[in-house]
C-alpha positions in Angstrom: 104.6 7.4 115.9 103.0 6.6 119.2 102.6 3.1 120.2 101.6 1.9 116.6 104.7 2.3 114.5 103.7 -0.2 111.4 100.3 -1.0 110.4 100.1 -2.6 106.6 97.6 -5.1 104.5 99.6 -7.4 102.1 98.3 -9.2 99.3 99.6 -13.0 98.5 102.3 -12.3 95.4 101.3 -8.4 95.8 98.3 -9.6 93.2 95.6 -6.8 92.6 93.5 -8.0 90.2 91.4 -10.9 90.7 88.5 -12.9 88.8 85.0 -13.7 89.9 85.1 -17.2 92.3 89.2 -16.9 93.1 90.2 -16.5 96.7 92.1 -13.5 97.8 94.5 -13.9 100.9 97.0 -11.9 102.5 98.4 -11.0 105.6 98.2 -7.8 108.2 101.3 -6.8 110.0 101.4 -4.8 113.3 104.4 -3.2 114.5 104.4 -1.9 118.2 106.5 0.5 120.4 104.3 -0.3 123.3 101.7 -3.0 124.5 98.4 -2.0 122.9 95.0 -3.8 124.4 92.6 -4.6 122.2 89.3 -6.0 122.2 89.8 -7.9 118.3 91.5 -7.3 115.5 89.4 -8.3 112.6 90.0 -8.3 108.8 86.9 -7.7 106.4 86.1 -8.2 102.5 83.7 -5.9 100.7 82.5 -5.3 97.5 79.7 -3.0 96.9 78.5 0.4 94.0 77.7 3.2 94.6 76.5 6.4 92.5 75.7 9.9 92.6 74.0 13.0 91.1 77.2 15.4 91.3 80.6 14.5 89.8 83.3 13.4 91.9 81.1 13.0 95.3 81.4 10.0 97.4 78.0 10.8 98.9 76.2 8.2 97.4 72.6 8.3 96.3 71.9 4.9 95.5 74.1 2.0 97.1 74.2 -1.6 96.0 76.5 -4.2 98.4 77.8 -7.6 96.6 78.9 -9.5 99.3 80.9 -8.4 102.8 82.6 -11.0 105.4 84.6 -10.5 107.9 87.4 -12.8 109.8 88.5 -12.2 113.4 92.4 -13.4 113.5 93.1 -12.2 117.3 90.9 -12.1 120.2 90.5 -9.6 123.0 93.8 -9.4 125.0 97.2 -7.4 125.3 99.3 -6.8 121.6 102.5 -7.4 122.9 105.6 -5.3 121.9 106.7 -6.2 118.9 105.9 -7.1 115.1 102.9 -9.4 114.3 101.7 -11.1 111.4 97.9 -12.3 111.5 96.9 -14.4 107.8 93.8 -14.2 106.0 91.8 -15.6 103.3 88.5 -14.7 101.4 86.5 -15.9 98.4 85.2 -13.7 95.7 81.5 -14.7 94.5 81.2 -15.8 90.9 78.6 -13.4 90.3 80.8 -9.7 91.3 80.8 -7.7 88.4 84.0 -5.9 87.0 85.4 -3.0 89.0 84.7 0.7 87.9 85.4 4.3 88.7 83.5 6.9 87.2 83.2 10.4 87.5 79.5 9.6 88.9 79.8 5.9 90.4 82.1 3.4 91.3 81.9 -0.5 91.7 85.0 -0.5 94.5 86.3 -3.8 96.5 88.5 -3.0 99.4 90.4 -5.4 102.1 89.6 -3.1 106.3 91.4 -4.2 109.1 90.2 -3.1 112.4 92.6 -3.2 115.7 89.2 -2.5 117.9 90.5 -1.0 121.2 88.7 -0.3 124.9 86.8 2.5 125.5 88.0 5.9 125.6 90.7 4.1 123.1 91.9 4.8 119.5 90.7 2.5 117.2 93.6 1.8 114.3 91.9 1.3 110.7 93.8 0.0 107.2 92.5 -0.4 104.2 94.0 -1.7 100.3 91.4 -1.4 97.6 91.6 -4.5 94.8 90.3 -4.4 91.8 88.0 -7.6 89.7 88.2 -8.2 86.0 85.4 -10.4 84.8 86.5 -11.4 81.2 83.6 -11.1 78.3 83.9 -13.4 75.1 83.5 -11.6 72.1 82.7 -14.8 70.5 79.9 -15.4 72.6 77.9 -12.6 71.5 75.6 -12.9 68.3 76.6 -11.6 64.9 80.2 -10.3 66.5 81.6 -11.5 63.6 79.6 -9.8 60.7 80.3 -6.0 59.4 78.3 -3.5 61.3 77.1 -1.3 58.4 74.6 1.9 58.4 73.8 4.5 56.1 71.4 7.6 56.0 70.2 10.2 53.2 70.3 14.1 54.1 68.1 15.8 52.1 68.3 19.6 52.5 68.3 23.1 50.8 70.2 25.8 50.1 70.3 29.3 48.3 66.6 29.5 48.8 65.5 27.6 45.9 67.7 24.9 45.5 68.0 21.6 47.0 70.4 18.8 47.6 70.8 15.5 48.6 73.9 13.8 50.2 73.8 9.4 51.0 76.1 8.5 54.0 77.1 5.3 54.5 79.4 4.0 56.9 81.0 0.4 57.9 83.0 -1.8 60.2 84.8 -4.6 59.9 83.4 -6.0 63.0 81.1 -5.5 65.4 83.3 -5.9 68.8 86.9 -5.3 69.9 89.7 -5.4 72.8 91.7 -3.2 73.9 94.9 -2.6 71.2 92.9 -3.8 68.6 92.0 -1.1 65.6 88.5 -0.6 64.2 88.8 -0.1 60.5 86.1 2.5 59.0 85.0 2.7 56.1 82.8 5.4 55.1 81.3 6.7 51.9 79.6 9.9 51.1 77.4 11.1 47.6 76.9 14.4 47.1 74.1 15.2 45.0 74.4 18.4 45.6 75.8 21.6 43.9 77.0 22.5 47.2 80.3 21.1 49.1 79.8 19.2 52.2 81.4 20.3 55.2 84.3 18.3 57.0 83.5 15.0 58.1 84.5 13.2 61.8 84.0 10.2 63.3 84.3 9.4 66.8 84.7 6.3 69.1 81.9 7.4 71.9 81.3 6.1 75.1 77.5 6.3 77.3 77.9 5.4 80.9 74.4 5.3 82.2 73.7 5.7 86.0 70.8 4.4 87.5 69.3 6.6 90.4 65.6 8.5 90.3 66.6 11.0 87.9 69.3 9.1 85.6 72.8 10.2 85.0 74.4 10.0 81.6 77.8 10.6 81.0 78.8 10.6 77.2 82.1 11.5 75.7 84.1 11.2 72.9 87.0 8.5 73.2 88.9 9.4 69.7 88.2 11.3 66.9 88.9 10.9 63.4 88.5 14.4 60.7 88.2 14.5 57.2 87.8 16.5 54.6 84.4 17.6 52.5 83.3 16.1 49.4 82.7 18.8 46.5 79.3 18.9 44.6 78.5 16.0 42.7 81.3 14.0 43.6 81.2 10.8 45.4 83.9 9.9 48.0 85.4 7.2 50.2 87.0 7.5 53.2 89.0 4.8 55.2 90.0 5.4 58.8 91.4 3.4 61.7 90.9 4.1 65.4 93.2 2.1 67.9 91.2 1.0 70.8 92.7 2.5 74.5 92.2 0.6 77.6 88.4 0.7 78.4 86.1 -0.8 80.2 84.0 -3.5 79.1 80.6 -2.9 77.3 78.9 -4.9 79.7 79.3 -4.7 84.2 77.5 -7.9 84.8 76.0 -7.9 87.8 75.4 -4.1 88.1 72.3 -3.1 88.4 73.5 1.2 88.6 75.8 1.5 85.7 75.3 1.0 82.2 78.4 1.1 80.0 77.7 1.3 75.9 80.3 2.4 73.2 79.3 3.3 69.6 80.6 4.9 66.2 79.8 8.0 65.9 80.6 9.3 62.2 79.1 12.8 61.1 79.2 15.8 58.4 79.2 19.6 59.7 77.1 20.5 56.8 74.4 19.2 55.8 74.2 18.0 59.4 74.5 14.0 59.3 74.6 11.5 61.9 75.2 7.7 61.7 75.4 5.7 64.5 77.0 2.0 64.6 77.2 0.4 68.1 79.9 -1.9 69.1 81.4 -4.0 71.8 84.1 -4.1 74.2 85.6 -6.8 75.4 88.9 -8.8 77.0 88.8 -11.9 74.3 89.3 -10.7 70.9 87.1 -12.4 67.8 88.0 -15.6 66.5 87.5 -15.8 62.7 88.3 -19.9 63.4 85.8 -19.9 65.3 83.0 -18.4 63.0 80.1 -21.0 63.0 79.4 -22.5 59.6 76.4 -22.2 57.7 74.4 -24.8 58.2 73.9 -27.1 54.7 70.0 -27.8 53.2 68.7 -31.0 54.5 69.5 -33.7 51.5 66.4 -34.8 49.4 65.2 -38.1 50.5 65.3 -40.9 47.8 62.8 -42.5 45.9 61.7 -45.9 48.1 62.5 -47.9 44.5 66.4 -46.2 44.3 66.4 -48.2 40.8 63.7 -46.5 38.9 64.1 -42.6 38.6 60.9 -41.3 36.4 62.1 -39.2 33.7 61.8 -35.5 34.9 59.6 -33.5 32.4 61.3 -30.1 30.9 59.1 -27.1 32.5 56.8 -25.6 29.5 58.6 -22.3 28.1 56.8 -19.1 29.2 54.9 -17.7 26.3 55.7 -15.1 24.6 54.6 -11.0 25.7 52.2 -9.8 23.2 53.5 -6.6 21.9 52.3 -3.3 23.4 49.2 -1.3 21.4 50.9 2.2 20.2 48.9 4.8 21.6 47.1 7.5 20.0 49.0 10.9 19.5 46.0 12.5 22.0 47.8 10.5 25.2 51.5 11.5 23.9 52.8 14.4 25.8 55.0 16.7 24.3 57.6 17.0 26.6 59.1 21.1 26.5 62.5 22.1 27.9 63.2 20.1 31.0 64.4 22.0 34.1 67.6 23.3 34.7 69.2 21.1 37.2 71.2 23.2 40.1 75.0 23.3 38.9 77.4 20.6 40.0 74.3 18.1 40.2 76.1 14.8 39.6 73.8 12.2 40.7 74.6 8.9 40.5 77.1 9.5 37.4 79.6 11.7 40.0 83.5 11.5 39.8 84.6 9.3 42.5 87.7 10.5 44.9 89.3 9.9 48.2 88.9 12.0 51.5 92.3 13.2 52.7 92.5 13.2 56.5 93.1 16.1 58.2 93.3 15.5 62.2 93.7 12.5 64.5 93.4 12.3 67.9 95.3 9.6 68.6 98.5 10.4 66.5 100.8 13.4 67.7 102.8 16.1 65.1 101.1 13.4 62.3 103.0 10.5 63.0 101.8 7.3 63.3 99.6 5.5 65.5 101.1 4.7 69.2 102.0 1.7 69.6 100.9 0.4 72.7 102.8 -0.9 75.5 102.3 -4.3 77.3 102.5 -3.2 80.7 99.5 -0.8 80.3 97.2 -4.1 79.9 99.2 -6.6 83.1 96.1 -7.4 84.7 94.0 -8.6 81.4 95.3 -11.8 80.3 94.9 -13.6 77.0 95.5 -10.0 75.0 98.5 -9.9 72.5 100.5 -7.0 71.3 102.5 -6.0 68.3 106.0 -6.4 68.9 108.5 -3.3 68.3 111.2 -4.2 65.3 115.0 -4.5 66.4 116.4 -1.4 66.6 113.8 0.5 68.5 114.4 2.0 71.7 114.0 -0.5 74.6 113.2 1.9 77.3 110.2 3.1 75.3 108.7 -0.5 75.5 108.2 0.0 79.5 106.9 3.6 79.0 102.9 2.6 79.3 101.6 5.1 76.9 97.8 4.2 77.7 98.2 4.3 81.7 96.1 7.2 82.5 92.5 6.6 82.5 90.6 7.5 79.3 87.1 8.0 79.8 85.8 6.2 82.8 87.4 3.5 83.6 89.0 1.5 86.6 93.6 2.7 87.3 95.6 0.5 84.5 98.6 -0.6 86.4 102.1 -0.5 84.7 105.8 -0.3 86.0 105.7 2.0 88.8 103.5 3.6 90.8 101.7 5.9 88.3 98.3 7.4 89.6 95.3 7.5 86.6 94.5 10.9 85.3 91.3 11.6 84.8 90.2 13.2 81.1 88.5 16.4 81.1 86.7 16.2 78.4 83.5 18.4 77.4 80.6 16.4 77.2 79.2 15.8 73.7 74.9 16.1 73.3 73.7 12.6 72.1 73.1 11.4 69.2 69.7 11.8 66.8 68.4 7.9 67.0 65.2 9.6 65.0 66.9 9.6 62.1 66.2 7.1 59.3 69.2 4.8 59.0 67.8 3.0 55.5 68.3 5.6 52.7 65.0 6.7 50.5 64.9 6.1 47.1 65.5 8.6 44.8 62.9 10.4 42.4 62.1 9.5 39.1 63.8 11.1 36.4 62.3 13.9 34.0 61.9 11.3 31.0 60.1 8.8 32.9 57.3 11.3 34.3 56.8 12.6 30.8 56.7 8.7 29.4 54.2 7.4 32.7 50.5 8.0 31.3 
């Protein structure tokens, strides 16, 4: 071991996770075989980003530092023999955003110490990483509370000579979530088609944007939903639920080189449809109490003389339409035999059914949705959990099914020492924003172009 034989950084109450204007303190013990001299032995605080072109490299192209100080707790002298214990305390601006660790950036925060030795000497480092947790408000953003709601019309052809039309719609219940929560979908498709759709999916997405000259973006599918097609002329609803894993929040305030964005991705395989709906993550969950009220119409001031009300004057009936002229047999077309219509053209008269769903990635052999444990969320307070029925299993409710890291996000920290896990998954082109998300109105029917002079 040398003359170092213990070198360690502990936090106060072992605490890793701290909130923008705390203090963080701790202690550094030194353990010694042998006298060591030493110029200082100083402590430092950082907190800084950093981001790159190329995945997993810590060679950073663009560097931002929130704040750094450093505390000298011994002076230049002789470290006796022996264990030592040198204090320290720190405080955390208000303004450092939320840690992160990305496959192409991290915002990182880190407690050194430095035993700084003569010349010719070894210098002894240690370091501890914590992490910060700034807390967003669903509440406080605008509209959180109203459904989030999109829909887009498809028109396409097929066999050669026919064509088709197919009206996706999708909806929300809200517009933002935490972690736990579950998003309830909604979506409804018309096919006006003679032609079946293909399978629909929709997918919980996540766009981590990072800022250098030539801008990364990382997007990837958090969870994914599959249903089934919808047969020509049919119309169908399909209602979905994707729980929400442990992810970072929507917004890093205070960031200036990572964007984080997370949206609803819900598509058909054929015709190929896309509707977006973006959304919100957060650590305080929406507050239907806390909804403001409409506001009322401002009352109708009183006449000056409150004893004398005029008599109000019925408002004159509208006179009557004058009857329409019948026109001359020369301006009456004589409709022939309309077109046939391609077969299974239901239009807006179309049998109404359900989708079956056919694959979720968040259940396993088809049972139900994981429940999540506790301990996978420790370091977010304020979040609340379903509890598990008597009966269950108690040494499932420690097992912290959500403690590897999905997507990019900073280690969730559960009973144990558990190391994050890093998804590999493909990335996923983005989405067609060109699209129209109102849908067109449809054409007028063969009686009224044969009636419309």
């Amino acid at each position: 071991m040398g003359k170092l034989q213990e070198f360690e950084i502990t936090l106060k109450n072992n605490k890793v996770v701290y909130g923008p204007g705390e203090s963080i303190s701790g202690s550094v013990k030194i353990s010694t075989a042998q006298p060591i001299q030493c110029k200082a032995i100083k402590v430092n605080c950082q907190g800084f980003c950093g981001v790159t072109s190329k995945a997993n490299d810590t060679a950073w192209v663009e560097e931002e530092q929130y704040f750094s100080s450093t505390l000298s707790v011994a002076d230049k002298g002789t470290l006796k023999q022996g264990t030592h214990n040198f204090t320290f305390k720190f405080l955390i601006p208000a303004t450092a955003p939320t840690s992160y660790e990305g496959p192409y950036g991290r915002i990182m925060y880190r407690i050194r110490a430095l035993i700084d030795t003569p010349r010719f000497s070894k210098d002894y480092k240690m370091e501890k990483p914590f992490y910060m947790l700034n807390n967003i408000d669903l509440n406080e953003v605008p509209d959180i509370h109203e459904p989030n709601s999109s829909s887009v019309t498809k028109n396409f052809s097929y066999m050669l000579v026919k064509n088709g039309t197919v009206l996706l719609t999708t909806e929300t219940d809200l517009r933002g979530y935490t972690p736990g929560q579950v998003i309830k979908l909604s979506t409804k498709i018309d096919n006006r088609s003679g032609k079946s759709t293909g399978y629909v999916v929709a997918s919980l997405m996540q766009k981590v944007t990072y800022r250098t000259k030539k801008p990364t973006h990382d997007l990837r599918a958090i969870a994914e939903v599959e249903g089934a097609g919808v047969k020509p002329g049919k119309q169908a609803e399909w209602k979905e639920q994707i729980i929400v894993p442990p992810l970072p929040q929507s917004s890093v305030a205070g960031c200036n080189l990572i964007e984080i964005a997370y949206f609803i991705q819900v598509s058909l395989k054929y015709p190929e449809t896309l509707v977006t709906l973006p959304i919100c993550i957060g650590n305080i969950a929406v507050d239907p109490s806390r909804r403001a009220a409409a506001k009322p119409l401002p009352p109708i001031p009183a006449p000056r003389n409150a004893a004398y009300a005029p008599p109000t004057s019925p408002s004159p009936a509208p006179s009557p339409r004058p009857a329409p002229r019948p026109r001359p047999r020369s301006m009456l077309v004589s409709p022939s035999a309309p077109p046939a219509e391609p077969d299974g053209m239901g239009g807006e008269g179309g049998e109404s059914e359900e989708i079956p769903t056919k694959s979720h990635s968040q259940q396993q052999g088809g049972g139900p949705v994981p429940v999540l444990s506790p301990s996978a969320f420790s370091y977010a307070p304020g979040l609340a959990f379903p509890q598990r029925p008597n009966g269950t299993n108690a040494s499932d409710a420690s097992a912290p099914l959500f403690c590897l890291s999905t997507g990019a996000t900073i280690p969730f920290f559960s009973e144990g020492n558990i190391a994050p896990i890093p998804t590999s998954c493909s990335l996923i082109l983005p989405p067609d924003y060109q699209s129209s998300a109102q849908p067109s109105a449809p054409p007028p029917s063969y009686e009224d172009s044969c009636t419309n002079t």
